[in-house]
N, CA, C and O atoms as a DFTB+ gen file, in Angstrom:
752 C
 N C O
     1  1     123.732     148.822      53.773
     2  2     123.995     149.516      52.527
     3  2     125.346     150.230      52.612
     4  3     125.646     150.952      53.562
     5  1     126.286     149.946      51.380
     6  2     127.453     150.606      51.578
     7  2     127.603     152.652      51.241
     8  3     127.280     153.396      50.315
     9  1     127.925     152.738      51.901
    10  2     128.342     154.258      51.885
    11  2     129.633     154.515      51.719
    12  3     130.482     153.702      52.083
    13  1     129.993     155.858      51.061
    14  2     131.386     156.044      50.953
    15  2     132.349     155.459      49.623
    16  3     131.617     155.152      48.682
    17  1     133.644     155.264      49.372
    18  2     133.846     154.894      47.667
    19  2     134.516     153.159      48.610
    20  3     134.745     152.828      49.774
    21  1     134.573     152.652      47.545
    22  2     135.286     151.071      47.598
    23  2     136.317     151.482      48.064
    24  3     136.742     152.637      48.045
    25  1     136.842     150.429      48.572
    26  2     138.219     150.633      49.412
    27  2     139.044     149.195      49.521
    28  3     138.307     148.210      49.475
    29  1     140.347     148.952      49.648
    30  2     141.145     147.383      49.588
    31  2     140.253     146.736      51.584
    32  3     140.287     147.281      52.688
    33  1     139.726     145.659      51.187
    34  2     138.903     145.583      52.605
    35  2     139.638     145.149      53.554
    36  3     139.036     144.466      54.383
    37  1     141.293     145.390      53.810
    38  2     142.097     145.144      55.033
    39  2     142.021     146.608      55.496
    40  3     143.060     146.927      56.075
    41  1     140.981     147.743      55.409
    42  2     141.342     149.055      55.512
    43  2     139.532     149.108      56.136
    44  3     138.528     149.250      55.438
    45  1     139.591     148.974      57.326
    46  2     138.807     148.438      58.139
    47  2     138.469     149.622      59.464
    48  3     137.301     149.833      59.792
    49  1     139.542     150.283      60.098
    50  2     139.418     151.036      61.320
    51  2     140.248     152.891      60.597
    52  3     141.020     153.142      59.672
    53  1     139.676     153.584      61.435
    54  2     139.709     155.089      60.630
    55  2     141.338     154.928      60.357
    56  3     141.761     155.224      59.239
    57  1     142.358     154.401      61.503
    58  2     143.983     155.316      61.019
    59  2     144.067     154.093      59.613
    60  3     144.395     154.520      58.506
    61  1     143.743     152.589      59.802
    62  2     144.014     152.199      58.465
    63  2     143.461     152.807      57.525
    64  3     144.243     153.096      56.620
    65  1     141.691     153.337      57.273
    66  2     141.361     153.678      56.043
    67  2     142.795     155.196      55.434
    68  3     143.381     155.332      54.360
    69  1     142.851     156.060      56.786
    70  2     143.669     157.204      56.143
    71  2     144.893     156.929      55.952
    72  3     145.806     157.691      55.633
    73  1     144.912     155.444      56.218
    74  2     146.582     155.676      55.633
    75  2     145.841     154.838      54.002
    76  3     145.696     155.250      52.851
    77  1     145.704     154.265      54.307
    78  2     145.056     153.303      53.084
    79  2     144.768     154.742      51.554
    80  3     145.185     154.806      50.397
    81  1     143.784     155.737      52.486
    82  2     143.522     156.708      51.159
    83  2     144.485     157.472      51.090
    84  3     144.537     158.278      50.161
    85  1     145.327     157.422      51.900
    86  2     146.228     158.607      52.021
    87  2     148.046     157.979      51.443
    88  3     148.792     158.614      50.698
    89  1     148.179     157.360      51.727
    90  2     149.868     156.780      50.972
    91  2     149.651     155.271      50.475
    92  3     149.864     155.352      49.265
    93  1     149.383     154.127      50.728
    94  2     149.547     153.262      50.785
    95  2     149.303     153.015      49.161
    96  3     148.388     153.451      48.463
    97  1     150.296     152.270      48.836
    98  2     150.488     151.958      47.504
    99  2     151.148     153.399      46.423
   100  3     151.579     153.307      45.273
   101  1     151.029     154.595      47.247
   102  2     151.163     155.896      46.365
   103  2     152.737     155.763      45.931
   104  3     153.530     155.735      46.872
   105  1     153.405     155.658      44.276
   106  2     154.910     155.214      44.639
   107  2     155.626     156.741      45.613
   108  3     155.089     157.769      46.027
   109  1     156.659     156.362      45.658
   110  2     157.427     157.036      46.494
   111  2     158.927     157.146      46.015
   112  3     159.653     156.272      45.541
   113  1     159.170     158.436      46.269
   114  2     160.568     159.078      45.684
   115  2     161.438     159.348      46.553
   116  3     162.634     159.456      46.284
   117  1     160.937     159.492      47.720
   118  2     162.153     160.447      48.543
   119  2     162.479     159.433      49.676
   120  3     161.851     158.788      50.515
   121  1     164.084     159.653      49.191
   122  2     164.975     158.498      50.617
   123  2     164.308     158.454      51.598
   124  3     164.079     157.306      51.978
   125  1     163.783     159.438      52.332
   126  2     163.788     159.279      53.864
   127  2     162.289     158.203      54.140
   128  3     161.921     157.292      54.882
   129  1     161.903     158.845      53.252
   130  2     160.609     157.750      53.205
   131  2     160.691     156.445      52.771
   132  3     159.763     155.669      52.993
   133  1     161.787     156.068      52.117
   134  2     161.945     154.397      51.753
   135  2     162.530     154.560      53.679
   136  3     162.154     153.691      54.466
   137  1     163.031     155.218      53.957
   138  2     163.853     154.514      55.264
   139  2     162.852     154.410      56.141
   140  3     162.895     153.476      56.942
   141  1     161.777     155.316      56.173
   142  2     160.887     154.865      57.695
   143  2     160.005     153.901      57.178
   144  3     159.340     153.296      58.019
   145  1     159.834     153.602      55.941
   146  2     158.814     152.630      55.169
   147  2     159.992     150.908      56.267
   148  3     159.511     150.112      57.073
   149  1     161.177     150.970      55.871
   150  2     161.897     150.089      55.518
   151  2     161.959     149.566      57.545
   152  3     161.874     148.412      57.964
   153  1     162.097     150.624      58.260
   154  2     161.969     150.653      59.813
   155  2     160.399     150.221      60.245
   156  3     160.124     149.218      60.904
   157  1     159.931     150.695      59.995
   158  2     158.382     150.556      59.929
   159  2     157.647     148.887      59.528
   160  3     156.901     148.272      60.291
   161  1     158.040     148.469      58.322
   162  2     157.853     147.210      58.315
   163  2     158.994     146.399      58.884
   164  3     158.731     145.282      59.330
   165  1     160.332     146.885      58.916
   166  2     160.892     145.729      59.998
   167  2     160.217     145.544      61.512
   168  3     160.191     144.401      61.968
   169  1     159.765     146.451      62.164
   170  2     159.239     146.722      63.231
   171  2     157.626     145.682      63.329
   172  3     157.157     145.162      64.341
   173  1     157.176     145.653      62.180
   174  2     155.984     145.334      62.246
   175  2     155.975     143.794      61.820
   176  3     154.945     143.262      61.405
   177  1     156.714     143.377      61.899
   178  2     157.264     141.943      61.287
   179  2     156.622     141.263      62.784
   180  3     157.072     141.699      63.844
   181  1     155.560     140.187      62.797
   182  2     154.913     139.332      63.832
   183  2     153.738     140.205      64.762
   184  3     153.368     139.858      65.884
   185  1     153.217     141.494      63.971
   186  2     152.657     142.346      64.821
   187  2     151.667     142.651      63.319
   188  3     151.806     142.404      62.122
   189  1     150.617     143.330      64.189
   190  2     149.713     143.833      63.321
   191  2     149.786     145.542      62.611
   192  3     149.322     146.291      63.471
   193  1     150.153     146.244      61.525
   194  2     149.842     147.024      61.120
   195  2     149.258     148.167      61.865
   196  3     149.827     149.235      62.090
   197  1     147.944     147.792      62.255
   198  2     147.069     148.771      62.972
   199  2     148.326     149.419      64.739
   200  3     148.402     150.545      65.230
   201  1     149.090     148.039      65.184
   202  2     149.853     148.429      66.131
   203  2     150.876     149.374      65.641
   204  3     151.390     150.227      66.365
   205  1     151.223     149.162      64.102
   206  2     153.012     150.252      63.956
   207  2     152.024     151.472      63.213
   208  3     152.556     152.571      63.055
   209  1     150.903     151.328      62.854
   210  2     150.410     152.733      62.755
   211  2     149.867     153.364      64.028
   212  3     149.321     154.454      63.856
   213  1     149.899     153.005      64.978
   214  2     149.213     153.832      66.422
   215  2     150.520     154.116      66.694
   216  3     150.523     155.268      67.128
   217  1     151.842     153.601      66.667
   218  2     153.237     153.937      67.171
   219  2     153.693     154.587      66.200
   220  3     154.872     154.877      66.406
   221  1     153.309     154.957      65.226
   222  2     154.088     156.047      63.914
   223  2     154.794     157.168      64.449
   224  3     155.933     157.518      64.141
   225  1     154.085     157.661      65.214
   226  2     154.137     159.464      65.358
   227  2     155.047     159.045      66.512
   228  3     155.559     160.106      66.869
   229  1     155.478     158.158      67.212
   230  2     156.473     158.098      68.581
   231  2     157.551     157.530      67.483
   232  3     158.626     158.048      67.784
   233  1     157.707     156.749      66.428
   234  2     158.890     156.335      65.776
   235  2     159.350     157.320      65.304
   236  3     160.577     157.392      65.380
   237  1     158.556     158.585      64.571
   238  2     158.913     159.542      64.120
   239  2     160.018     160.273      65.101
   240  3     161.059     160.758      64.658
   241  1     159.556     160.291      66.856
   242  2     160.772     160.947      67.340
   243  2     161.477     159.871      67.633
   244  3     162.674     160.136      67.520
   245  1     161.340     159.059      67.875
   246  2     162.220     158.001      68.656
   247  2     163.396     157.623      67.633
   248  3     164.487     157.308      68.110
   249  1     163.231     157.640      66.383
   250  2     163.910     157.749      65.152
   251  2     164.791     158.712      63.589
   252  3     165.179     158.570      62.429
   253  1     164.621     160.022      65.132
   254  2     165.013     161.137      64.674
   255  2     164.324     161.758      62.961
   256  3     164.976     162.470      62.198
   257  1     162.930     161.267      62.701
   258  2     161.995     161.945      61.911
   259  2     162.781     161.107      60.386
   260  3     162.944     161.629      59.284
   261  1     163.176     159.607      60.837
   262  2     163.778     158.345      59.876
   263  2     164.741     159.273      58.924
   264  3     164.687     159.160      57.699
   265  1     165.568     160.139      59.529
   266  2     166.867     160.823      59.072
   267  2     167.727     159.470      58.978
   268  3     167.700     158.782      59.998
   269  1     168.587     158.927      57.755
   270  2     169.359     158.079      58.532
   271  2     170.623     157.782      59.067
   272  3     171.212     156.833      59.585
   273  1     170.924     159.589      58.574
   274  2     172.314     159.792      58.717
   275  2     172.513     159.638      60.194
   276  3     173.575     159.219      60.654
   277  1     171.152     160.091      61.177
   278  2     171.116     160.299      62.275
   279  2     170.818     158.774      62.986
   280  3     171.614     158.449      63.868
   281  1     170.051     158.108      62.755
   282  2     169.742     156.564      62.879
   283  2     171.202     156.136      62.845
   284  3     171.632     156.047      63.995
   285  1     172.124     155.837      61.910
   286  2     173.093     155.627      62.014
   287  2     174.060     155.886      62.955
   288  3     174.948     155.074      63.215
   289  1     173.934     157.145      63.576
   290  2     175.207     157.482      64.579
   291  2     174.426     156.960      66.015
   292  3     174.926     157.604      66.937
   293  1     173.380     156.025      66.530
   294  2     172.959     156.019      67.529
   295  2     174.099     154.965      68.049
   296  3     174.400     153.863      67.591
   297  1     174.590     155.633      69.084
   298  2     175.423     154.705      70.153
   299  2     174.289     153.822      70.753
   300  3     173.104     153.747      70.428
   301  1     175.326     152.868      72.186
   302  2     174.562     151.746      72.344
   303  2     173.753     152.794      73.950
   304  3     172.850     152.408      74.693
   305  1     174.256     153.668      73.979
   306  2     173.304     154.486      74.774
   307  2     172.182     154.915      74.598
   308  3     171.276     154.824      75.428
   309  1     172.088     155.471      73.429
   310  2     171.034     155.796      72.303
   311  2     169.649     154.308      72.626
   312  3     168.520     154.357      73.115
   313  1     170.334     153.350      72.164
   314  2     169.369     152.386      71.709
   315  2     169.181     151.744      73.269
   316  3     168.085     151.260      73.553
   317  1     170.259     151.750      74.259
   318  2     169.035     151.321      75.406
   319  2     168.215     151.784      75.740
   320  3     167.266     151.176      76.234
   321  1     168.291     153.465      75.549
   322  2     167.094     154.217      75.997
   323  2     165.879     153.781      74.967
   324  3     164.763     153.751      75.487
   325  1     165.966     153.427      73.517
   326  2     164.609     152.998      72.665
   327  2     164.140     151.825      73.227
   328  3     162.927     151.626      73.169
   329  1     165.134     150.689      73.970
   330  2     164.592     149.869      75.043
   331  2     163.936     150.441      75.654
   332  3     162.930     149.749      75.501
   333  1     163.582     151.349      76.400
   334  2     162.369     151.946      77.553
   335  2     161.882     152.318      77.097
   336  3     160.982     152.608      77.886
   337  1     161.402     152.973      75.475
   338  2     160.128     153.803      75.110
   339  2     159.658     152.537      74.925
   340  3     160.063     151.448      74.518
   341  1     157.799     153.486      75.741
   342  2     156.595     152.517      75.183
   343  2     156.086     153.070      74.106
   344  3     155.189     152.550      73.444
   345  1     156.766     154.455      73.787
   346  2     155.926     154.256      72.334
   347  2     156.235     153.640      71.159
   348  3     155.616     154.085      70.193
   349  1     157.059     152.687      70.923
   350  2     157.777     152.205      70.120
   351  2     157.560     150.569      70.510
   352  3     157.120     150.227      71.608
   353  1     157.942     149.596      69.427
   354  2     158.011     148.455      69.828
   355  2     159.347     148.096      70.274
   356  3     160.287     148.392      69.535
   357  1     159.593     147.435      71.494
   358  2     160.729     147.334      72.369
   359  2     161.210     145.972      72.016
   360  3     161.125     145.329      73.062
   361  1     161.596     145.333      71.229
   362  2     162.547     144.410      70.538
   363  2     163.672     145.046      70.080
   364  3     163.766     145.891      69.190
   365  1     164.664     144.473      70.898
   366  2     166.389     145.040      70.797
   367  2     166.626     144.343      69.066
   368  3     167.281     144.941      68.213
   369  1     166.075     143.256      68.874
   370  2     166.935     143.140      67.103
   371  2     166.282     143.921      66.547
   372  3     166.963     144.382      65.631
   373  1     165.199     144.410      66.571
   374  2     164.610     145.317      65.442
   375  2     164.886     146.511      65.853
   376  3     164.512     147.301      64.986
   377  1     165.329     147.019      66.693
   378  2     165.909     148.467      66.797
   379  2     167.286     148.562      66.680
   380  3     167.781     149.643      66.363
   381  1     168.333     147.095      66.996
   382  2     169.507     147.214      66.289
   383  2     169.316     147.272      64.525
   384  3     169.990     148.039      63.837
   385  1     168.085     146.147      63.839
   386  2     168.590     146.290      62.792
   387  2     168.117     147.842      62.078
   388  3     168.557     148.342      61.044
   389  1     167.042     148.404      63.045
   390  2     167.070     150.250      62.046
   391  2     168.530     150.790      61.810
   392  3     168.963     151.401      60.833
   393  1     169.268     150.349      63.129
   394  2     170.547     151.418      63.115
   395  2     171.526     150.267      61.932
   396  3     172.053     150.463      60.837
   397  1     171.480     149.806      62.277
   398  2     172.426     148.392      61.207
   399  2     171.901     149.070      59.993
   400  3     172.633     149.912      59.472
   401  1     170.717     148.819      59.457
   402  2     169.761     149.075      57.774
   403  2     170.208     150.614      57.692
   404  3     170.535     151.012      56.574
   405  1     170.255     151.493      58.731
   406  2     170.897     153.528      58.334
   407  2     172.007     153.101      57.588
   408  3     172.220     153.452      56.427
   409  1     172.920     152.129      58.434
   410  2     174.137     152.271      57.832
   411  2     174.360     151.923      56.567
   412  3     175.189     152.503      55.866
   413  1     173.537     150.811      56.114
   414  2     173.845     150.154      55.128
   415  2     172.867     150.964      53.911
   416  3     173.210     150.594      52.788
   417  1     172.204     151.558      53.901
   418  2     171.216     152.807      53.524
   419  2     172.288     153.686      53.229
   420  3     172.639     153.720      52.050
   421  1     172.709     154.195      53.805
   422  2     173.632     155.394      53.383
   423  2     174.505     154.706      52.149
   424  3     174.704     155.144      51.016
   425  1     175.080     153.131      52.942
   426  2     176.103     152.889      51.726
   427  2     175.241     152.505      50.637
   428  3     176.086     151.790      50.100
   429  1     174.151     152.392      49.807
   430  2     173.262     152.079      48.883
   431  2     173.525     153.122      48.180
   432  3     174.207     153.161      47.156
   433  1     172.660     154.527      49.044
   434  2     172.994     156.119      48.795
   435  2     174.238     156.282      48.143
   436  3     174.049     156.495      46.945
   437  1     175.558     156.266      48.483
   438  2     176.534     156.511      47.782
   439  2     176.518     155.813      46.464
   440  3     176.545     156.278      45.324
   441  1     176.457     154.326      46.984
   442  2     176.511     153.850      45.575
   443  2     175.516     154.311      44.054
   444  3     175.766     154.305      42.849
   445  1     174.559     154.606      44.718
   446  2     173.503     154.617      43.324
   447  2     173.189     156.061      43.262
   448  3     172.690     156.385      42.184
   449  1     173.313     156.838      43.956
   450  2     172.619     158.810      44.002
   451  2     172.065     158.126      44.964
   452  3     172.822     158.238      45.929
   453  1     171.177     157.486      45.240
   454  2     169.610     157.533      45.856
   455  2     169.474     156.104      46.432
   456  3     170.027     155.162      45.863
   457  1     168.787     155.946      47.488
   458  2     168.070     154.715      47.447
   459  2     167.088     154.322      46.084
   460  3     167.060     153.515      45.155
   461  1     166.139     155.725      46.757
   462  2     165.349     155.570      45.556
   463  2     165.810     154.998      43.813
   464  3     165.099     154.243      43.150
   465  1     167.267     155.632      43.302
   466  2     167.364     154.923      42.242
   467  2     167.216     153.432      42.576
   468  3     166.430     152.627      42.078
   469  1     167.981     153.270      43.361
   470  2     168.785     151.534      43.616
   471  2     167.391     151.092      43.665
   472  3     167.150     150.350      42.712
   473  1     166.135     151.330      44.627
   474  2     164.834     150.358      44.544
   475  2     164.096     150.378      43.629
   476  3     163.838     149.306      43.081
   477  1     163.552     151.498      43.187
   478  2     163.147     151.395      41.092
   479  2     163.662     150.214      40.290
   480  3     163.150     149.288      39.660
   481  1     164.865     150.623      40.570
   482  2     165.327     149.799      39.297
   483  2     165.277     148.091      39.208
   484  3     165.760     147.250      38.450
   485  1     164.429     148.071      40.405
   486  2     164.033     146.338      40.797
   487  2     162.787     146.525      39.548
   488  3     162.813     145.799      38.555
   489  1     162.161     147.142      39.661
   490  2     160.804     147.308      39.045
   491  2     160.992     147.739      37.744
   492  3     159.998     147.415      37.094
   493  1     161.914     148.396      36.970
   494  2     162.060     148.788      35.978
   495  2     161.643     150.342      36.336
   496  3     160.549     150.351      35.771
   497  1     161.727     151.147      36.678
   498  2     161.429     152.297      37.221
   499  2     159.374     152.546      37.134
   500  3     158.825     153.638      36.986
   501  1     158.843     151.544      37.241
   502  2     157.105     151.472      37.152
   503  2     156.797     150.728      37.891
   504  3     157.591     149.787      37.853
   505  1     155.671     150.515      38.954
   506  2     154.534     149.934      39.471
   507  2     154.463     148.885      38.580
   508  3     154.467     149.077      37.364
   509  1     154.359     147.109      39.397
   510  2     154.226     146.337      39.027
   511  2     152.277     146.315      39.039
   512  3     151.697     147.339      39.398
   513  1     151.485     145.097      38.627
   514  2     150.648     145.694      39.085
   515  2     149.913     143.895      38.659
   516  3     150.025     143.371      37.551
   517  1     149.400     143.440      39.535
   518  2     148.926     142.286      39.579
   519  2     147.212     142.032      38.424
   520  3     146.330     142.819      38.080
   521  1     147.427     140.689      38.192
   522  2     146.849     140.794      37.029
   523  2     145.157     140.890      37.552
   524  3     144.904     140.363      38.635
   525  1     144.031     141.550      36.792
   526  2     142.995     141.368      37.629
   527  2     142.442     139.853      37.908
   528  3     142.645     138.755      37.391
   529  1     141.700     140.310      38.908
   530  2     141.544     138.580      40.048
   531  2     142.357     137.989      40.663
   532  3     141.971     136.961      41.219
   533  1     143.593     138.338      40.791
   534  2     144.902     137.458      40.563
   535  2     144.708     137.730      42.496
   536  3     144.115     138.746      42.860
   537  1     145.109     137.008      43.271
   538  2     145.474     137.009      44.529
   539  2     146.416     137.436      44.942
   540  3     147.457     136.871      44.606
   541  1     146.536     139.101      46.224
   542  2     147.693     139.199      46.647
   543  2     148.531     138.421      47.604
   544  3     148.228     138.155      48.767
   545  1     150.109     137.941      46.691
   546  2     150.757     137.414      47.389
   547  2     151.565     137.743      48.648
   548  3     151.353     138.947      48.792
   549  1     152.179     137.443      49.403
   550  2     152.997     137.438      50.325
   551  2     153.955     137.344      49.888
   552  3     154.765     137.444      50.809
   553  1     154.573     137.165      48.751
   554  2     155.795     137.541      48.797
   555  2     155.841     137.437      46.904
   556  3     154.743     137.377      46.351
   557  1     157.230     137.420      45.936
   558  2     157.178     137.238      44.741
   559  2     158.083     137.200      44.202
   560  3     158.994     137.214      45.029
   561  1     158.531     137.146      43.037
   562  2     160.331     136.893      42.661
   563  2     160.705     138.228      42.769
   564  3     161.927     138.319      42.659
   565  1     160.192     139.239      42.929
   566  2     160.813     140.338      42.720
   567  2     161.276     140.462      44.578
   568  3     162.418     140.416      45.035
   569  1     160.291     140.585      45.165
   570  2     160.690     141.001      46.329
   571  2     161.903     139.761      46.932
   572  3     162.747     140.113      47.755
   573  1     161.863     138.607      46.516
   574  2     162.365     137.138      46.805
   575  2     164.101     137.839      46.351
   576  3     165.081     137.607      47.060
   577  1     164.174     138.732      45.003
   578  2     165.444     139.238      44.473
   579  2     165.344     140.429      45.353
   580  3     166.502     140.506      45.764
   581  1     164.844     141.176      45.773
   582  2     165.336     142.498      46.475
   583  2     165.360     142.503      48.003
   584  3     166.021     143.266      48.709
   585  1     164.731     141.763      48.307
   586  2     164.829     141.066      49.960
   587  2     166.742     140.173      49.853
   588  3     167.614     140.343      50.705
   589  1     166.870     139.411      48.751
   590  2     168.361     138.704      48.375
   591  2     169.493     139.868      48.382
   592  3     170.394     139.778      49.215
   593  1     169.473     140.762      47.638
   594  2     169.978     141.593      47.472
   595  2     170.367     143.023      48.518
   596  3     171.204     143.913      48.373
   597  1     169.406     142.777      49.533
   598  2     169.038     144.001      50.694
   599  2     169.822     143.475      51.827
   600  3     170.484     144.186      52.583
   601  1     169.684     141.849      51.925
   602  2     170.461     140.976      52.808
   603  2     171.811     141.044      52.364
   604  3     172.709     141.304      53.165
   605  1     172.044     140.825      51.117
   606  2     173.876     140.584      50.830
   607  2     174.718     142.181      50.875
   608  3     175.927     142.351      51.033
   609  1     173.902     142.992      50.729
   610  2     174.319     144.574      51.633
   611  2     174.214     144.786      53.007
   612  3     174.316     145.922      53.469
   613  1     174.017     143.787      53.720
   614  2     173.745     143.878      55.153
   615  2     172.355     144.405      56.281
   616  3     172.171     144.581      57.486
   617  1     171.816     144.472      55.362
   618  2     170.528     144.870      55.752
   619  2     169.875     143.615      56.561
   620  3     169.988     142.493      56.068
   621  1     169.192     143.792      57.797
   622  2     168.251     143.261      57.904
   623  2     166.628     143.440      58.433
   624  3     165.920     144.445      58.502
   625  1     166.395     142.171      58.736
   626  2     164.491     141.828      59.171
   627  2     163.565     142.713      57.629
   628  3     162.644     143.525      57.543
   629  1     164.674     141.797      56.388
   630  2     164.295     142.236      54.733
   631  2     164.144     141.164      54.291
   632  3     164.776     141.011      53.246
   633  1     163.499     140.191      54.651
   634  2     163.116     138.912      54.442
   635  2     162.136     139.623      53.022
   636  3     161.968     140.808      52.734
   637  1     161.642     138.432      52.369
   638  2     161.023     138.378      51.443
   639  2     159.284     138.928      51.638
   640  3     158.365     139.413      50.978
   641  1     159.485     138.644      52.484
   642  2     157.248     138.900      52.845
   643  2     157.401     140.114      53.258
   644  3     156.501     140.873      52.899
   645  1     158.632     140.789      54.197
   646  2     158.658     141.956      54.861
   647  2     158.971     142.886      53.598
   648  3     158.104     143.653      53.179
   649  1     159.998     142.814      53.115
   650  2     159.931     143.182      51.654
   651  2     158.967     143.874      50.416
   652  3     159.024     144.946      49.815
   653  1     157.852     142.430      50.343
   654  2     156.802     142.909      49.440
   655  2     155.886     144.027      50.542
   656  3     155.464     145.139      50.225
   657  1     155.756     143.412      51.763
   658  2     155.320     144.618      52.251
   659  2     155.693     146.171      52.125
   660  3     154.941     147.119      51.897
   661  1     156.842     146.152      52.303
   662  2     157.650     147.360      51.734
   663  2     157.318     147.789      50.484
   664  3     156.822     148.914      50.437
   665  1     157.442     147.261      49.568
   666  2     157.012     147.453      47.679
   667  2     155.560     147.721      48.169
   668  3     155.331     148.889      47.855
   669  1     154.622     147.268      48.705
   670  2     153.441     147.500      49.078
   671  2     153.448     149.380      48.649
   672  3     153.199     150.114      47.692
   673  1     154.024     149.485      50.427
   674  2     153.258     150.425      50.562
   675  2     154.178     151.616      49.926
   676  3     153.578     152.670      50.138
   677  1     155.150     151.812      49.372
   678  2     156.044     152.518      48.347
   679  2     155.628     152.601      47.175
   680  3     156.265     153.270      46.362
   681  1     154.401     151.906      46.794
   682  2     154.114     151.901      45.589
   683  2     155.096     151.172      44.284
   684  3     154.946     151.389      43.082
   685  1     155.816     150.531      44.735
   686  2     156.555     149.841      44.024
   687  2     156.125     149.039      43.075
   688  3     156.508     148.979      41.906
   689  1     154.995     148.179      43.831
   690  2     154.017     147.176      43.465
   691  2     152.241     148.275      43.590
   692  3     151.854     149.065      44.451
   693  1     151.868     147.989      42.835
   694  2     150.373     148.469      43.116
   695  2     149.696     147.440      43.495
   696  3     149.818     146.530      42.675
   697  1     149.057     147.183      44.341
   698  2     148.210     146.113      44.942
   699  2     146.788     145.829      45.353
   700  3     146.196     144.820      45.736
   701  1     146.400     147.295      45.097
   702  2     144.825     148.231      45.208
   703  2     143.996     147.101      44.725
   704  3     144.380     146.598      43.669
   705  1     143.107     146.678      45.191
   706  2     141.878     146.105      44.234
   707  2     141.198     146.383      43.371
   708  3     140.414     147.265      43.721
   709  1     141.096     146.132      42.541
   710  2     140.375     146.604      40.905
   711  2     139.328     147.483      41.569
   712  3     139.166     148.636      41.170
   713  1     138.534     146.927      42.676
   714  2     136.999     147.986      42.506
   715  2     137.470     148.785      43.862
   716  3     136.689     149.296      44.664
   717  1     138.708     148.791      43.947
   718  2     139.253     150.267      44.727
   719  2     139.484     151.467      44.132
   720  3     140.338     151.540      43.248
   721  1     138.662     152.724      44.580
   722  2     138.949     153.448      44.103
   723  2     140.707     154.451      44.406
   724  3     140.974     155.577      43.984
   725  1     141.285     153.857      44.949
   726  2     142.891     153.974      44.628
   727  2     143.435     153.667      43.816
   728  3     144.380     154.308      43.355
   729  1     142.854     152.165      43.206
   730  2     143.379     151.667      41.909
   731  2     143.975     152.637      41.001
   732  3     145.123     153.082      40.993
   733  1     143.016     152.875      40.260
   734  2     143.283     153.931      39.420
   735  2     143.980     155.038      39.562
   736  3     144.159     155.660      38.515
   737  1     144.439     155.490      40.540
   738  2     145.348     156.613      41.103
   739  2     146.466     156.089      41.018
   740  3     147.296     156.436      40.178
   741  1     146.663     155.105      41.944
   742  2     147.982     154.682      42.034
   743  2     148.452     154.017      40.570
   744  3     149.673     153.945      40.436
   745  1     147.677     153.541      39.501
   746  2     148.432     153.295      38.509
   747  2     148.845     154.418      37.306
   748  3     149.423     154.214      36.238
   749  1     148.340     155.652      37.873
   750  2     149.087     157.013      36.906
   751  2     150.478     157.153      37.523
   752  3     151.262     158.000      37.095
């Protein structure tokens, strides 16, 4: 017998359900949080979720708390030492491309005020929101254009699937299941 409210059923073990009730899909406004969103799923690209949420709280220091003014200035001293943390995932391209993506982050920042403007405005400044029954995809023209667009600014490991993941959990896209009770939250 089920106990407790409906929930999206990839939200399975306690840190997924609290991130699940707690941000996932909630949109999101503030730069620093598109940047550890944006580190976070590059990182998690061939790995499971449940692994870059047990390593959160070590990316948080290992990544100077996804500042990216600070991400940006890491020399190559800096990043051999993120080679030796185990709390972090130890792949040299995905910890070059955090410091590569600061830089190119900042230049977004100048250009638009905000990240945040520049990624809205993929969406029309609203939560896309899939039709009911409809199957979540892996990827979509939107993210297919902002993954295109993230790359020709120099950004990388912004592939298209890594991407919608990103819109995922930024709330960009709402993705909640109809008989989730997030649904309805996340689409106010």
């Amino acid at each position: 017998m089920r106990t407790g409210p409906r929930r999206c059923a990839w939200a399975r073990n306690p840190a997924a359900i609290r991130y699940h009730d707690r941000e996932w899909g909630v949109p999101v406004r503030r730069d620093r949080k598109f940047f550890e969103f944006l580190v976070l799923e590059g990182a998690q690209a061939g790995l499971s979720w449940d692994t870059i949420l047990a390593k959160r709280a070590n990316y948080r220091k290992a990544f100077a708390q996804f500042d990216p003014a600070k991400v940006a200035r890491f020399g190559k001293a800096k990043r051999n030492a993120l080679m030796k943390d185990a709390g972090i995932v130890r792949n040299r391209l995905k910890i070059e491309s955090a410091v590569t993506n600061a830089k190119a982050f900042l230049e977004v920042r100048k250009e638009f005020g905000s990240f945040s403007a520049y990624v809205w405005a993929f969406v029309g400044d609203r939560p896309s929101r899939l039709r009911r029954g409809a199957r979540v995809p892996a990827r979509t023209g939107l993210s297919d254009a902002l993954s295109n667009d993230l790359q020709r600014r120099g950004f990388r490991f912004v592939g298209s699937t890594i991407v919608y993941a990103f819109m995922q959990a930024t709330g960009l896209v709402n993705d909640h299941a109809w008989n989730c009770f997030c649904s309805r939250k996340a689409r106010r």
